[in-house]
Structure formats: C-alpha cells, structure tokens
C-alpha positions as CSV (number, residue, x, y, z in Angstrom):
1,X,-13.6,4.3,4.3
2,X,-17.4,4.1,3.4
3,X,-18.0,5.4,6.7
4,X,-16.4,8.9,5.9
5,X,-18.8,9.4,2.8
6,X,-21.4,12.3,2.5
7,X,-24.1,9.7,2.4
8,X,-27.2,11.4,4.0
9,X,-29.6,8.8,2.8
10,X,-27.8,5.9,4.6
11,X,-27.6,8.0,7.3
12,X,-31.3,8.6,7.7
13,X,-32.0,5.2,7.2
14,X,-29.6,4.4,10.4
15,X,-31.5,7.4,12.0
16,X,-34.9,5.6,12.1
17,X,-33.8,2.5,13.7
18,X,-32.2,4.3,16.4
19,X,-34.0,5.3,19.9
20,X,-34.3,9.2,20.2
21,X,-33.2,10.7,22.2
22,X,-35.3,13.3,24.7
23,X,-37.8,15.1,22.8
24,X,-36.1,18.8,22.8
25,X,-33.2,17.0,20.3
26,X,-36.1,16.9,17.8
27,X,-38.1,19.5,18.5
28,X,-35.9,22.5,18.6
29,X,-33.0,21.2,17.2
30,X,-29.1,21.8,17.5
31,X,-28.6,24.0,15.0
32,X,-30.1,27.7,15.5
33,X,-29.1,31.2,15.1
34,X,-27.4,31.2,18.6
35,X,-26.1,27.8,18.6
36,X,-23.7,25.7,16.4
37,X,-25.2,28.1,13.8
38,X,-22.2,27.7,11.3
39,X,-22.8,23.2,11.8
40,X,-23.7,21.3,8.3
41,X,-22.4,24.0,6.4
42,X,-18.9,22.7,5.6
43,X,-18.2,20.8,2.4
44,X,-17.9,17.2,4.0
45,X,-20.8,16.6,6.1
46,X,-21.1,13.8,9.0
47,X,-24.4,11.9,7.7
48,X,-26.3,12.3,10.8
49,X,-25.0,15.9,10.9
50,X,-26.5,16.1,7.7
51,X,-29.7,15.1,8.5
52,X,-29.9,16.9,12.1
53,X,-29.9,13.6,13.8
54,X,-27.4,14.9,16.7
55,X,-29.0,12.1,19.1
56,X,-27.3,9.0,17.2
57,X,-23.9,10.1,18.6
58,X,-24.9,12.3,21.7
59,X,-27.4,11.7,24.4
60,X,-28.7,14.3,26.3
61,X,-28.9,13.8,30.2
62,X,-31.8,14.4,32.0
63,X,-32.0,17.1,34.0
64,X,-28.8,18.6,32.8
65,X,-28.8,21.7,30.1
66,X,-27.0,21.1,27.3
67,X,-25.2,17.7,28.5
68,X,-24.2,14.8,27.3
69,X,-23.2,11.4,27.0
70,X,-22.5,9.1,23.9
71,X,-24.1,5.4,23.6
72,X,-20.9,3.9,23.1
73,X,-17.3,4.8,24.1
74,X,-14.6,5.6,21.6
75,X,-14.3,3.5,18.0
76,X,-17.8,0.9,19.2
77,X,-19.4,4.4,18.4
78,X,-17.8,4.9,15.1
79,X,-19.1,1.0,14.7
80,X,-22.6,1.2,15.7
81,X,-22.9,2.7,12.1
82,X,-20.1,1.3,10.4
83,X,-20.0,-2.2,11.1
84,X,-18.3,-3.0,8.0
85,X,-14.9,-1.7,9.7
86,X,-14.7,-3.6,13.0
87,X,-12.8,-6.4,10.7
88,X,-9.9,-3.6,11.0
89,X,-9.1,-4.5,14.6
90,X,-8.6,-8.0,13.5
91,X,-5.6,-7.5,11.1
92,X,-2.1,-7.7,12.3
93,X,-0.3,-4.4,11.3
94,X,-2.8,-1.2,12.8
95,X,-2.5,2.7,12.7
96,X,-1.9,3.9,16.3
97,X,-4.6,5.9,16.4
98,X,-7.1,3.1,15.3
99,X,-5.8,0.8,17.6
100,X,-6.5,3.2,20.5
101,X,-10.2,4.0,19.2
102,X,-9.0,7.4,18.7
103,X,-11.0,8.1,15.5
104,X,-10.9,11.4,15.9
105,X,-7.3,11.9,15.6
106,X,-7.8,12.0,12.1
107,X,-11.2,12.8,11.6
108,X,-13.6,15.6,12.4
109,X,-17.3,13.6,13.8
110,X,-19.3,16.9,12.2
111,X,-17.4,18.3,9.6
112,X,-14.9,19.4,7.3
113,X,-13.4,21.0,4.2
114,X,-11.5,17.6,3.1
115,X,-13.1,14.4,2.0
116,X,-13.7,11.4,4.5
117,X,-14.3,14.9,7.2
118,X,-10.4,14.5,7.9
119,X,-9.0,17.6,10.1
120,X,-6.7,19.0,7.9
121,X,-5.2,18.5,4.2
122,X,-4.6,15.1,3.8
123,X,-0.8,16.1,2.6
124,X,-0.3,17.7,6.2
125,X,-2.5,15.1,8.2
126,X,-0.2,12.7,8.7
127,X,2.7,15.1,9.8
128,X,0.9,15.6,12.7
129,X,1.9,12.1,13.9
130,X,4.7,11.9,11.9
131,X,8.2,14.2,11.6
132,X,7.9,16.1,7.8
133,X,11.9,16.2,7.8
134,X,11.8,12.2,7.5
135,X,10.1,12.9,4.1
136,X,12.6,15.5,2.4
137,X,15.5,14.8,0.5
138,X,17.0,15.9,-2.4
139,X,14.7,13.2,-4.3
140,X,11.3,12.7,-3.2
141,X,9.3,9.6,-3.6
142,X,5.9,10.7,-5.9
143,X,3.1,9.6,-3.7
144,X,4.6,11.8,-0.9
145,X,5.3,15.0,-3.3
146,X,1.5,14.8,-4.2
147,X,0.5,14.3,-0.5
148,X,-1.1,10.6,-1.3
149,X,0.1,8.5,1.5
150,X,-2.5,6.1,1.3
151,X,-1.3,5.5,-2.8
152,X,0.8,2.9,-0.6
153,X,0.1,2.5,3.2
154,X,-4.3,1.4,4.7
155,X,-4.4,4.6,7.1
156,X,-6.5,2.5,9.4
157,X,-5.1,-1.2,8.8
158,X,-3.3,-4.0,6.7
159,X,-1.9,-7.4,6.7
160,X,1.4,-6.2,5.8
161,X,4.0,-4.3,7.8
162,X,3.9,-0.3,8.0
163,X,0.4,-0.9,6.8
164,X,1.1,-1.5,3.3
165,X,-1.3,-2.4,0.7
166,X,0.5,-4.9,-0.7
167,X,3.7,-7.5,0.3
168,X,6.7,-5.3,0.7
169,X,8.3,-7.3,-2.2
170,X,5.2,-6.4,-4.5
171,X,4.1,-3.1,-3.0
172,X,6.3,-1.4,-5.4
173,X,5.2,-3.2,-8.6
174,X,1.4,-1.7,-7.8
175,X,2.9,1.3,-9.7
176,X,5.9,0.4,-11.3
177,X,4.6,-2.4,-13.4
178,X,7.7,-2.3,-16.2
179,X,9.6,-3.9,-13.4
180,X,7.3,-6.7,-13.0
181,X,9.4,-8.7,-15.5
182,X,12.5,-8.7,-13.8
183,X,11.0,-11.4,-11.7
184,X,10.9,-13.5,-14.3
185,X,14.6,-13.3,-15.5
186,X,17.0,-15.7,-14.9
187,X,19.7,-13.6,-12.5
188,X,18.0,-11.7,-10.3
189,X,19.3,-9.1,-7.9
190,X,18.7,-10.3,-4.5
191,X,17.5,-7.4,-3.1
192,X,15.5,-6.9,-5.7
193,X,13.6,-10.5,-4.8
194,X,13.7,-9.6,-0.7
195,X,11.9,-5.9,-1.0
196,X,12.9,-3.1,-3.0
197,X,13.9,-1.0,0.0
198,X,17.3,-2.9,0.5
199,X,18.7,-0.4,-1.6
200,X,15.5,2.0,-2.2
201,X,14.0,4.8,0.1
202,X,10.5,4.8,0.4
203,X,9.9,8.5,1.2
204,X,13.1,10.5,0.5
205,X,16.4,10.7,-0.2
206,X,19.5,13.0,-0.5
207,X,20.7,10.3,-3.2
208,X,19.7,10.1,-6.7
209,X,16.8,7.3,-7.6
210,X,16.1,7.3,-3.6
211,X,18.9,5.4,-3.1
212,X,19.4,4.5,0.6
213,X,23.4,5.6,-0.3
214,X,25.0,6.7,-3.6
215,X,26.9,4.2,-5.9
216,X,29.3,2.9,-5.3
217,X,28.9,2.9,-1.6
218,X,25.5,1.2,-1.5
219,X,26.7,-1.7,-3.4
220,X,30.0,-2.0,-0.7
221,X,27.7,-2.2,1.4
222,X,26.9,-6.0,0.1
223,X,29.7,-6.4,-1.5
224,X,32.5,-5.3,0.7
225,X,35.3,-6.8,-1.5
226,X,34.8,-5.0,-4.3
227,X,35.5,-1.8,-2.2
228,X,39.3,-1.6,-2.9
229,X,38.9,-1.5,-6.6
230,X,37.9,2.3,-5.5
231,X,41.6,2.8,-4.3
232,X,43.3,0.7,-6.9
233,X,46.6,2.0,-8.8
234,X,44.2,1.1,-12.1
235,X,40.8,1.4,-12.3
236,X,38.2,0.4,-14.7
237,X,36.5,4.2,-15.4
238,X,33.0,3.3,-14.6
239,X,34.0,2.5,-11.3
240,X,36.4,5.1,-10.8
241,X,32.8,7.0,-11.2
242,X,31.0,5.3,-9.3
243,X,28.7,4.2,-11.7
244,X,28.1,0.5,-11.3
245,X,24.8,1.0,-13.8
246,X,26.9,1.8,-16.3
247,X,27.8,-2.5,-16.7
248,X,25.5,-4.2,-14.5
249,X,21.6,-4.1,-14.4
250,X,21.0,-3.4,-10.9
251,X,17.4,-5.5,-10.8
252,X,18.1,-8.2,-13.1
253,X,19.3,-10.2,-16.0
254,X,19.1,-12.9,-18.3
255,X,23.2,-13.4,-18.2
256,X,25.5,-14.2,-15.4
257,X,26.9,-10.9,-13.4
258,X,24.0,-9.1,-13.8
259,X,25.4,-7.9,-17.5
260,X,22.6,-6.0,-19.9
261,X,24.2,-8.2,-22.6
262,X,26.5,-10.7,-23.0
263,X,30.2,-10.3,-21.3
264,X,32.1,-9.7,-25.0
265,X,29.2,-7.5,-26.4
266,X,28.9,-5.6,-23.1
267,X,32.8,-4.8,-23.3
268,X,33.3,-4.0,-26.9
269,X,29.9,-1.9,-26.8
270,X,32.7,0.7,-25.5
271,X,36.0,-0.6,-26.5
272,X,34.8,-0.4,-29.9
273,X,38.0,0.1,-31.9
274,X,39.1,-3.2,-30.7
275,X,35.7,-4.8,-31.5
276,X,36.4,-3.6,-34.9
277,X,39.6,-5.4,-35.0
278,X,38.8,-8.5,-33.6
279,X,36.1,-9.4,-35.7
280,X,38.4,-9.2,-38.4
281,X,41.3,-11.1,-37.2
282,X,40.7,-14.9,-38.2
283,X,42.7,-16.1,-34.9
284,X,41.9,-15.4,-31.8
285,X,43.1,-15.4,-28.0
286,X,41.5,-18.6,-26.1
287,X,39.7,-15.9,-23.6
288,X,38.7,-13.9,-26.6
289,X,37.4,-16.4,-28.7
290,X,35.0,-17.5,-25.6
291,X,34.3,-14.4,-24.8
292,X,35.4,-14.3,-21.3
293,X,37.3,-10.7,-21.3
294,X,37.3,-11.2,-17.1
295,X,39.8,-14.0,-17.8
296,X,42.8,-11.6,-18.2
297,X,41.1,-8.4,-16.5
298,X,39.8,-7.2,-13.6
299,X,36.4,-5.3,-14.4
300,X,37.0,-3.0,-10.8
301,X,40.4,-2.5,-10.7
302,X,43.9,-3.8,-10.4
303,X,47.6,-2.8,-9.3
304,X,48.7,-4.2,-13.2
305,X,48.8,-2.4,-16.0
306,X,45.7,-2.6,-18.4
307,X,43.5,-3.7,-15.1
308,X,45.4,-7.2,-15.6
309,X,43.9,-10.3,-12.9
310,X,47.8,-10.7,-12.3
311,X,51.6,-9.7,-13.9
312,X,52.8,-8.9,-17.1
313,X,55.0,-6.7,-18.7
314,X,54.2,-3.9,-19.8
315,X,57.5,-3.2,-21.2
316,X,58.4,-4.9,-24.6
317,X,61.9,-5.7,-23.4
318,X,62.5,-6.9,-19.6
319,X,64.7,-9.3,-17.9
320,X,63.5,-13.3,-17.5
321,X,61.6,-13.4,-14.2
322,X,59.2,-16.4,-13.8
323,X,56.1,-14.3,-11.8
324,X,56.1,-11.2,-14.0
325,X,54.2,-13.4,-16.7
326,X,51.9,-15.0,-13.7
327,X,49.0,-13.7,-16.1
328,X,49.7,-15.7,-18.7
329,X,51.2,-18.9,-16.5
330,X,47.2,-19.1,-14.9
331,X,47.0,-21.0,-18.1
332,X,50.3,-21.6,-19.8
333,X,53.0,-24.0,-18.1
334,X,55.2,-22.2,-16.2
335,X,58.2,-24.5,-17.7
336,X,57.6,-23.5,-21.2
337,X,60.5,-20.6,-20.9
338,X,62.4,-22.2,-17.7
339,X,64.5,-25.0,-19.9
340,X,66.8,-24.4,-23.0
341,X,66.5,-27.9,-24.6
342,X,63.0,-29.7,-24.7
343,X,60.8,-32.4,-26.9
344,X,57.5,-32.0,-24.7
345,X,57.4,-28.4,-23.5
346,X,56.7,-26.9,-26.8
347,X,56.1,-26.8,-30.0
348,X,58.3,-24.0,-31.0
349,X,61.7,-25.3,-31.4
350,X,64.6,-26.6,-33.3
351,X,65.1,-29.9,-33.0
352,X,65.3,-29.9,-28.9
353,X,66.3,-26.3,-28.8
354,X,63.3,-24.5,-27.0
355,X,62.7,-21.1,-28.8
356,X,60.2,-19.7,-26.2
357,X,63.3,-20.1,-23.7
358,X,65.8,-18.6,-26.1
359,X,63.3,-15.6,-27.0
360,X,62.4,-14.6,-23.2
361,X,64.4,-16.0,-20.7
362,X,67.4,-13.5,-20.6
363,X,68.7,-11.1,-18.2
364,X,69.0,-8.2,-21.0
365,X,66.2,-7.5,-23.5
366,X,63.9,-11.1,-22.7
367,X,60.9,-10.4,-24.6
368,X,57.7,-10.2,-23.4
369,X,55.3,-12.5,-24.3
370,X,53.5,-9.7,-26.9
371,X,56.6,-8.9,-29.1
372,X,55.9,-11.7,-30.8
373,X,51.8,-12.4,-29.8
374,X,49.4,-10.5,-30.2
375,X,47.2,-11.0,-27.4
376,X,43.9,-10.0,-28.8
377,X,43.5,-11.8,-32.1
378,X,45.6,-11.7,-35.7
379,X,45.3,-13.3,-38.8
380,X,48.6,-15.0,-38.4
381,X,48.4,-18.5,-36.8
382,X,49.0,-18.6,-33.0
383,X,48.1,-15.2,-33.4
384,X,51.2,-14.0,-34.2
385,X,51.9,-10.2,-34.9
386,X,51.4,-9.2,-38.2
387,X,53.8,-5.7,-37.2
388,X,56.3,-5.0,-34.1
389,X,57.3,-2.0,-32.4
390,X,61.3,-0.9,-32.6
391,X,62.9,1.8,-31.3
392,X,62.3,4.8,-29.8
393,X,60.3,6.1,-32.5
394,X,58.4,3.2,-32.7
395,X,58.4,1.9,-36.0
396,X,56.4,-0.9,-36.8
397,X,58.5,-3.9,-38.4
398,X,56.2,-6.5,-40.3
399,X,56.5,-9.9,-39.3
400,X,55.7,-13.1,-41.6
401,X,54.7,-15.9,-40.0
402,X,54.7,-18.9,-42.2
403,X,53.6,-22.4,-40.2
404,X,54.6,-25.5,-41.8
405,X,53.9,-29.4,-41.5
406,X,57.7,-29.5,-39.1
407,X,58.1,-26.2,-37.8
408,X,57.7,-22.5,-39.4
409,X,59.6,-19.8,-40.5
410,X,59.5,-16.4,-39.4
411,X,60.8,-13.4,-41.6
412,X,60.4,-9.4,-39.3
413,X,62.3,-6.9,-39.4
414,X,64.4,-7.2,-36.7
415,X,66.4,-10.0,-38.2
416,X,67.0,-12.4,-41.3
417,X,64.7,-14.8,-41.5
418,X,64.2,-17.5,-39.7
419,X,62.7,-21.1,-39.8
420,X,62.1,-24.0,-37.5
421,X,61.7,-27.8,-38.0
422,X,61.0,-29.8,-35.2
C-alpha cells in the first residue's frame, strides 16, 4: 500500500511530469481562508494534497467556477500514480470494493487521521462492509481483538481465498509457528493437513480454543460412531467429560490413535496404581504384555462392566453360559470349558479330565474365569492369583501355584490341596 504513504517528495516528482491544469489552480490555490481552509492539515496527507498539486486528480472546466472533472475514471486514477498496484486486478481472489474501482470506500483521496488516509479506525473500517456480530464470541481470535485484519487477509487482493496471505493450510502457521512441526509427525490429524478451520474459527467463537463446536460434539461430527459412547451404561471418564484432549493429541502424533505417548504409558499415566503393580508382577496378560490395553476395553464406552469390548462376569461365582465369557473366547477357544474329558483342549487336566470344565461349567457357583487368573499380571505362572476373595466379608485366601514338568499342584484356601499330572 505504497500508494497510501505520506510521501510528499514522490509526489512532487509525479507533479512535474503532469500537465497543469488552468492557471488559477496554481496561482491562487485551493486552499485559502475561505476555502478548504482546514485541507493538508490532518495527520495523513494525500501526497499531492501535500504539495498543493490539486490538478493531478481534478481538472478544472473552462468556463465553469469551481468545476470539475478527473483525467481518469475510478481506480485508472488511483493508477496514474501508483502503477505498481494495477497487478492487483490480475489476482484471482479481490476485495469488493477494489474490484469495483471503488478506492474510496476505504480511503479518504485528501486526508485523514489513520495511516494509508483510511476513513475511519482501521478496527471499525472493515465493519462497515462487514456484520461486527460475526466477530464476537465468547473467544475471540487475536488479530481481530487488536483490530489487525490485514495480520491475515491482503485488504485489496491475494492468490488465496478470502484474500488470505498465505494457503489456508499454512495461513495459520504465519503465527503459530510451534505447530509447524506437527506436519512432520507420522499420524496427522486430517483436518489439521486440509486447513485448520475444519475444526477452528477464524474470528470468533462461543466455544473454547475457537472451536467451530465444543468437544465432544465437534469430533461426532467426523466421527459419528463414536457418538454412543456418550450414552453408554459405562463410560470411560474423559469422555463422559467431553474431553477428547485429555488422550488424543488433536493435531498430531508420532503413535497410532493420535496418543501423546504410547497406548500402555498413556493408560497407566492415570491408572497408576495398576502400573505400579504390573511392573512388578513377572507374568503377564498377552494384551498387557503387548501393551494393547484396547484389546479387552473400550476407551469410549461400553454396556460391560469395567468398559469391557464384550462379556464377562463380573460376579466371582455365576452359572456356565458360553457368551458371558465372549471377552475372553475373542481369543481363547470357546471349547476349552464346553467338554468334561479332553487330551487337546487343554493343558489343565487330569489325565483326560478337563479341569477348566470342571472349575466353570456349572449351573451353581461356575467360576469365573478371574477366581483363579488374575487378569492383569502375577508372579504366579499363567498368571495365577497369588490371593482370592471368599465370602461376604471378603477375605483374601492365598493360593499356591506350583507348575511342574506333568501337571501342577494348587494349594488355596478354599480347599486341600490339589495337584495335576497330565
């Protein structure tokens, strides 16, 4: 916006390659006690205001008193001096009011208070055009607080939509440079990749972060299954508070899921207590020991007990029924407990007498699958309980799990002991 500047020496070098005007202009001048007496006194001067050269924008006509026409109509004025902008009308995104030639929409040709001689503040200027109530919120994007439109959008003209300085994807990166390395990680929000308003406001929001819609109903928005976890009988807390932050990194990641950290560390880094158990038990659960805690649970919510993927009891004791262990049949076989007498099934049994099936399939007090597992980790092989709960106190009975080259034995509380030889 050179053209704008208070340069009266460029001007005055324009002003002597220009044909005067009739010889009154000169001689006596527009500015006098009784006329336009208060012109050139402002703090932003038009350069040819400046140097009293009225005739380089207005011709006087001959004959007529105080008449007048201009050498050129609309914005080819402007460019008789500032030749330097007419590349604006090339680009393909421009301001309204430049397209039209209407310079003068936004600036005065004599004078003003404001830099570039724009009409008014140049925090209110462009609310003449433009409604103020589309830019307040209850959070309100910097630039526009301060007024500075132009910290993002060419007021005249750009090669990127809405006049932006930049590509819409990197517009935001001008100033936010700390997010510039997102790009560069290996999971990356696709949002973030497309343009930062998919899930930002420019201007203003009534959401926090100028968020086109608070969490967790923006990210429905995308990812509309993950809407019922909102409504489930179980919920994971972070969603239950709508805080989908809280365990994935909303631009981008180095590991899968968008996770700050890896799956286990990003789990135990609140479920500490069982962190701190884990890494002492020398045995543990397949899904544990590879770190995949999404393997049993649902991260959103579930209609199971503990946010389980799928059934199990959560009573110690129930009756035998094949699909309320579907969690742990998703990697188990099914058979395992369905037949009394087996070679192949399993491991734990008497000679052909299958233990799993005489443990939990019964109609009165089958145990669960965790009166005798711990389904974390222990430091018994097969991760066996080192204690289980009895009665309705609920003491803890030790158990002793001894595994041996044909079988095991097994000495708890809740009987003599026991042992097992294939």
């Amino acid at each position: 916006m050179s053209f704008m500047r208070k340069n009266i020496v460029a001007v005055a070098l324009v002003v002597l390659t220009v044909a005067a005007g009739p010889g009154w202009a000169q001689e006596t001048g527009c500015v006098t006690t009784d006329c336009h007496s208060t012109m050139g006194q402002a703090k932003w001067v038009h350069g040819p205001v400046g140097v009293g050269a009225c005739h380089v924008c207005h011709v006087a006509l001959e004959g007529e008193d105080h008449q007048f026409s201009f050498p050129a109509e609309r914005e080819e004025l402007c460019f008789a001096c500032h030749e330097d902008s007419r590349d604006l009308m090339l680009e393909e995104n421009i301001h309204l009011s430049v397209g039209d030639g209407d310079c003068t929409d936004c600036h005065d040709p004599h004078q003003s208070e404001y830099r570039f001689t724009l009409k008014t503040d140049p925090s209110q200027l462009c609310f003449d055009c433009h409604d103020k109530v589309d830019f307040e919120g209850h959070t309100v994007h910097g630039p526009v607080v301060s007024g500075d439109c132009t910290a993002c959008h060419d007021p005249h003209a750009s090669a990127y939509p809405n006049q932006l300085l930049a590509a819409p994807e990197r517009i935001c990166l001008t100033c936010h440079e700390e997010k510039e390395e997102v790009l560069d990680r290996r999971h990356q929000h696709a949002p973030v990749t497309e343009g930062c308003t998919n899930c930002h406001q420019p201007h203003a929001s009534e959401a926090a972060n100028l968020l086109n819609d608070e969490e967790p109903a923006l990210c429905f928005k995308c990812h509309p299954d993950l809407a019922g976890a909102t409504t489930a009988t179980h919920q994971h807390p972070p969603v239950a508070e709508g805080e989908c932050g809280e365990c994935h990194d909303v631009h981008g990641s180095e590991y899968p899921r968008l996770f700050p950290m890896p799956a286990e560390d990003l789990c135990f880094s609140c479920h500490d207590d069982l962190a701190q158990y884990v890494s002492e038990q020398e045995f543990k659960h397949g899904p544990v020991e590879d770190g995949d805690c999404n393997a049993c649970h649902n991260p959103h919510g579930s209609e199971n007990h503990m946010i389980l993927r799928k059934d199990f009891p959560e009573e110690f004791y129930t009756s035998y029924a094949e699909e309320k262990f579907a969690l742990c049949f998703e990697c188990h076989n099914h058979q395992i407990a369905m037949e009394a007498e087996t070679k192949t099934l399993t491991d734990f049994r008497d000679g052909k007498r299958n233990l799993h099936y005489l443990h939990v399939n019964k109609e009165v007090k089958g145990r669960s699958c965790k009166a005798c597992h711990q389904v974390h980790a222990s430091n018994q092989e097969k991760h066996i309980r080192v204690s289980v709960p009895y009665g309705s106190i609920s003491w803890d009975l030790p158990v002793t799990y001894t595994k041996t080259e044909q079988g095991g034995s097994c000495q708890v509380g809740c009987h003599a002991p026991k042992e097992y030889k294939r």
